[in-house]
C-alpha positions as a printed NumPy array, in Angstrom:
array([[ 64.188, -24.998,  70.872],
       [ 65.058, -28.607,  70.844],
       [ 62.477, -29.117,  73.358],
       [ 60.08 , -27.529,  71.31 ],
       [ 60.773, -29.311,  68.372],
       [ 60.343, -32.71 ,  69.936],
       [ 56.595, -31.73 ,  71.112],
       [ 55.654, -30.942,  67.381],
       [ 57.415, -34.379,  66.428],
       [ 55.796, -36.178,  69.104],
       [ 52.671, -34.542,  67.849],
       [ 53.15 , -35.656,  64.352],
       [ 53.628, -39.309,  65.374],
       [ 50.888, -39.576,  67.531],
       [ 48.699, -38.714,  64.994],
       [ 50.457, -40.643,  62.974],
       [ 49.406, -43.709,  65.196],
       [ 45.621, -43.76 ,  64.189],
       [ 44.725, -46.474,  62.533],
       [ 41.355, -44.841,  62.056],
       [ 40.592, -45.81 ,  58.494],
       [ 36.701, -47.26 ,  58.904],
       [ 35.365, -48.394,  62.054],
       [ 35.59 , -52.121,  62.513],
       [ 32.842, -53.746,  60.807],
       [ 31.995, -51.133,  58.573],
       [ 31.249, -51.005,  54.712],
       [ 31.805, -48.785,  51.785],
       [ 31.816, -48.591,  48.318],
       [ 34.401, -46.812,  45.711],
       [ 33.378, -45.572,  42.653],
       [ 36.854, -45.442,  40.774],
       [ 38.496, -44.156,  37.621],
       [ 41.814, -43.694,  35.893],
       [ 44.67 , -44.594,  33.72 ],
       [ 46.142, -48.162,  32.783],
       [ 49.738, -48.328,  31.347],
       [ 49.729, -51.786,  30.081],
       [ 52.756, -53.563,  27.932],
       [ 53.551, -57.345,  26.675],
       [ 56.701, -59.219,  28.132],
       [ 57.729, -62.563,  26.455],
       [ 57.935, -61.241,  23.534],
       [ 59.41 , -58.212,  21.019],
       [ 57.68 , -55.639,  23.183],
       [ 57.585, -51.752,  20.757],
       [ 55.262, -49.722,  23.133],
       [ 52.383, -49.55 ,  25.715],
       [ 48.741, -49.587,  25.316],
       [ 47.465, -46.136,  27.693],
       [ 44.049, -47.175,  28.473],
       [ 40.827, -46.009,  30.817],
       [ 40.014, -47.981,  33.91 ],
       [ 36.409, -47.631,  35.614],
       [ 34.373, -49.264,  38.197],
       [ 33.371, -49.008,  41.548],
       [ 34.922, -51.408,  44.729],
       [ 33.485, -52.855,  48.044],
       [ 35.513, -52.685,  51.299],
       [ 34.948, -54.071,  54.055],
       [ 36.694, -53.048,  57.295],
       [ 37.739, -56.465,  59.267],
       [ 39.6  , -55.093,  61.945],
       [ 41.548, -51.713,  63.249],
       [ 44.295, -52.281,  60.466],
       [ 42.945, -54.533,  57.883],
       [ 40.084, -54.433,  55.059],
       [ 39.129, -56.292,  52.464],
       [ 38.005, -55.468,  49.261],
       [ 36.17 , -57.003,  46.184],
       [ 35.984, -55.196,  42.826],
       [ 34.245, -55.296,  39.038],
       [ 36.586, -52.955,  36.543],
       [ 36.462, -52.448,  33.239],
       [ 39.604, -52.317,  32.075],
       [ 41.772, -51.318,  28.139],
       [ 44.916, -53.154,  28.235],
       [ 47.08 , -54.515,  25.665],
       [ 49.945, -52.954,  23.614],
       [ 52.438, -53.016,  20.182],
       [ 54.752, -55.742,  19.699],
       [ 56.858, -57.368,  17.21 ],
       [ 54.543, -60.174,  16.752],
       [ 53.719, -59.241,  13.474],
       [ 54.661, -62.412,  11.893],
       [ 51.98 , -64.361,  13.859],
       [ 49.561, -62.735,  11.435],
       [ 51.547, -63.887,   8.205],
       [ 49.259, -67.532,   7.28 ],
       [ 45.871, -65.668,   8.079],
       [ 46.536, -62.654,   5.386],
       [ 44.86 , -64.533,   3.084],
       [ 47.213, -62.823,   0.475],
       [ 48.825, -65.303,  -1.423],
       [ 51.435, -63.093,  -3.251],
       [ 52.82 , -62.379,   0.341],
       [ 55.34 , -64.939,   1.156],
       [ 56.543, -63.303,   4.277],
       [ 57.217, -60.289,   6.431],
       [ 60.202, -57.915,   6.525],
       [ 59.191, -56.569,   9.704],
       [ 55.529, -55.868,  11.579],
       [ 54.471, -54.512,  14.453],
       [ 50.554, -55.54 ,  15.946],
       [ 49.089, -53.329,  17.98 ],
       [ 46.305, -55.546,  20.415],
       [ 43.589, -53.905,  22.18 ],
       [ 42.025, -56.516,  24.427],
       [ 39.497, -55.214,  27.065],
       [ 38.64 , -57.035,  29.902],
       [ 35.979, -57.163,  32.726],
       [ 38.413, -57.433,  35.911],
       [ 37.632, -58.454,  39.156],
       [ 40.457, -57.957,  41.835],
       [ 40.075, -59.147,  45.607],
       [ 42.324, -57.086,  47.801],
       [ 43.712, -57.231,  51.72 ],
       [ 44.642, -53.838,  52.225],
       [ 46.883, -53.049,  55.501],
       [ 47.216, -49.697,  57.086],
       [ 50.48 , -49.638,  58.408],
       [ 49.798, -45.483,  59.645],
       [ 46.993, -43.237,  59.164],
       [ 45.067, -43.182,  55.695],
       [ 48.068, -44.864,  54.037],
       [ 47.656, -48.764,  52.488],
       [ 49.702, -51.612,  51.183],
       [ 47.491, -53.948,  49.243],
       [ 47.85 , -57.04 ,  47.729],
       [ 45.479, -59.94 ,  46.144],
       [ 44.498, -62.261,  43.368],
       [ 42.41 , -61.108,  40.031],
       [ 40.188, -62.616,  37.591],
       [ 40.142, -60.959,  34.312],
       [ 37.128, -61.734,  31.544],
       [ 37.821, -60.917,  28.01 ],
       [ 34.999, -58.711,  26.534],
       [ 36.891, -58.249,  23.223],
       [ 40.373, -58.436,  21.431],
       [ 41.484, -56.207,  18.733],
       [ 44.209, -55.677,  16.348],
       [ 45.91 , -53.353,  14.164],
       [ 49.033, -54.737,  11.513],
       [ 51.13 , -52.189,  10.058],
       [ 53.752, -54.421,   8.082],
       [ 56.644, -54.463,   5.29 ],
       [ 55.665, -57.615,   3.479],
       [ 57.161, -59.322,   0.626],
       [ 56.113, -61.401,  -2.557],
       [ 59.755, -62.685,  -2.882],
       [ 60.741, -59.906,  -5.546],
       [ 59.432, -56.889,  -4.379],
       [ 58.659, -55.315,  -0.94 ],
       [ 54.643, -54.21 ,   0.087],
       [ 53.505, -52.356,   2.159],
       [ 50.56 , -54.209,   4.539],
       [ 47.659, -52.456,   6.847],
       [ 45.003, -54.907,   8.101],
       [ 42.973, -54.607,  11.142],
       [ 40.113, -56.448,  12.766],
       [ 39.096, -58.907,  15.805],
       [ 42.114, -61.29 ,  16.815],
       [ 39.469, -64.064,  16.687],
       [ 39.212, -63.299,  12.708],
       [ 42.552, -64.544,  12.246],
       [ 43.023, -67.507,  14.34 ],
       [ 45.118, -66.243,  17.086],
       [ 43.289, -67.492,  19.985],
       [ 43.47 , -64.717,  22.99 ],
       [ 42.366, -66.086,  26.178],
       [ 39.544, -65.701,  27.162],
       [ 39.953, -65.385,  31.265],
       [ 43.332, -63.775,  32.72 ],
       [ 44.608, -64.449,  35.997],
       [ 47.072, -61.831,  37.617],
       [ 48.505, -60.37 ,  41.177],
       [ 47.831, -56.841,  41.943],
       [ 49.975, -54.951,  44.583],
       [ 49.636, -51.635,  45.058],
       [ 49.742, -48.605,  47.415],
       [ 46.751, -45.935,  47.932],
       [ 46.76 , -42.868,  50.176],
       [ 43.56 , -42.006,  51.066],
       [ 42.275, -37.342,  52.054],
       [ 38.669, -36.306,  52.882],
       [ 37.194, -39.967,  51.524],
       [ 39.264, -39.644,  48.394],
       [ 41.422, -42.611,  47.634],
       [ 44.56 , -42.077,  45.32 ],
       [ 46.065, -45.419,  44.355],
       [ 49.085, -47.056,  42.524],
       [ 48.724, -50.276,  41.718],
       [ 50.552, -53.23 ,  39.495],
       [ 48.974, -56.051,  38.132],
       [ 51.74 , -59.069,  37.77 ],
       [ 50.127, -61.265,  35.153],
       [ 50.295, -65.302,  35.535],
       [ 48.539, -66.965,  32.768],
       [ 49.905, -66.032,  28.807],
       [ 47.368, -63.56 ,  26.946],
       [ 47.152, -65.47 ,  23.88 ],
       [ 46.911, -69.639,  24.115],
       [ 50.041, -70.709,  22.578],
       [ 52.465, -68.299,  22.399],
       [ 54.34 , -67.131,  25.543],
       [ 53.289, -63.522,  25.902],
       [ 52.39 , -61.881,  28.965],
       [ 50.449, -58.339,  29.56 ],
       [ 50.999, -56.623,  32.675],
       [ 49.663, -53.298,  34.082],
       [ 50.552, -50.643,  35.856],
       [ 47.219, -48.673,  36.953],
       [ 46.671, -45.188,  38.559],
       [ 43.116, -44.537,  39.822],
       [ 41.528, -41.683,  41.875],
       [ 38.291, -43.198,  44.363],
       [ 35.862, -41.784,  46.563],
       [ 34.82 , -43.709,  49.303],
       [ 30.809, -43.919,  50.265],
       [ 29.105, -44.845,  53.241],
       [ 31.557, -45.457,  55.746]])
């Protein structure tokens, strides 16, 4: 019996031990899609932005364990915070002399390009890591406030583009993805976290990072 089971776990292991991925030197592409979960930190974060991500990636397969990749994604990210009050002097309400409380909801989508070493460390599984460049296509918000006139208490909705109101949302994001992807039959399911390192507005110190599921199908191997 025990000899038995040490052939089937031998077994296992060994085929465990292929590293074959892509053949070295090959090339394939990835159209991708699937779910952001993106939230603020630096500031009075309420709730996440759940968003679509799309796009396709190129991989390149530099040697037995190791590829690199280069991506274009278009990515919803963003989320509700506390921020409300940043809003206050661009109301252009003159009875309102200041908020109660306010949460802003931003919507800021981005073009993303992420360029990824990806190491396969047993068959079909992959630790990646790598540096992103994020362009802003557009920025978004929604205010629902408590305001008041300094008597009485009012009740504020506004919505519109972040530009309209002064608050200046960068317009390139830098960030660090890491991630892991496990990859059946040329399908490629994949985890991944983007660590954002520049602010997402200019001058106040907020920070969006994302956690992103996607689902992949790899062409042309």
């Amino acid at each position: 019996m025990m000899k038995k089971l040490f052939l089937v776990t031998a077994f296992m292991l060994s085929q465990f031990s292929v590293f074959a991925q892509g053949e070295v030197g090959s090339f394939n592409v990835q159209p991708k899609v699937g779910l952001n979960v993106s939230h603020f930190t630096g500031s009075d974060c309420k709730s996440p932005r759940f968003g679509l991500v799309a796009g396709l990636e190129w991989e390149y397969q530099f040697a037995e364990r190791t590829s690199f990749s280069f991506g274009l994604l278009i990515s919803m990210e963003g989320g509700k915070t506390g921020y409300g009050a940043l809003l206050l002097d661009n109301m252009q309400n003159k009875n309102i002399v200041g908020l109660a409380e306010g949460d802003i909801f931003i919507k800021t989508n981005y073009l993303q390009v992420p360029i990824m070493t990806s190491f396969y460390p047993i068959k079909r599984l992959a630790i990646k890591w790598g540096f992103q460049v994020g362009v802003n296509l557009n920025s978004n918000y929604k205010l629902d406030a408590i305001a008041t006139d300094g008597e009485t208490f009012i009740g504020v909705k506004s919505d519109g583009k972040m530009s309209d109101l002064g608050i200046e949302t960068k317009s390139f994001a830098f960030s660090i993805p890491v991630g892991l992807s496990y990859e059946y039959k040329n399908f490629v399911v994949e985890g991944r976290y983007n660590f954002d390192i520049t602010r997402h507005f200019k001058y106040q110190p907020v920070w969006n990072n994302v956690f992103q599921f996607t689902v992949g199908m790899k062409i042309g191997r």
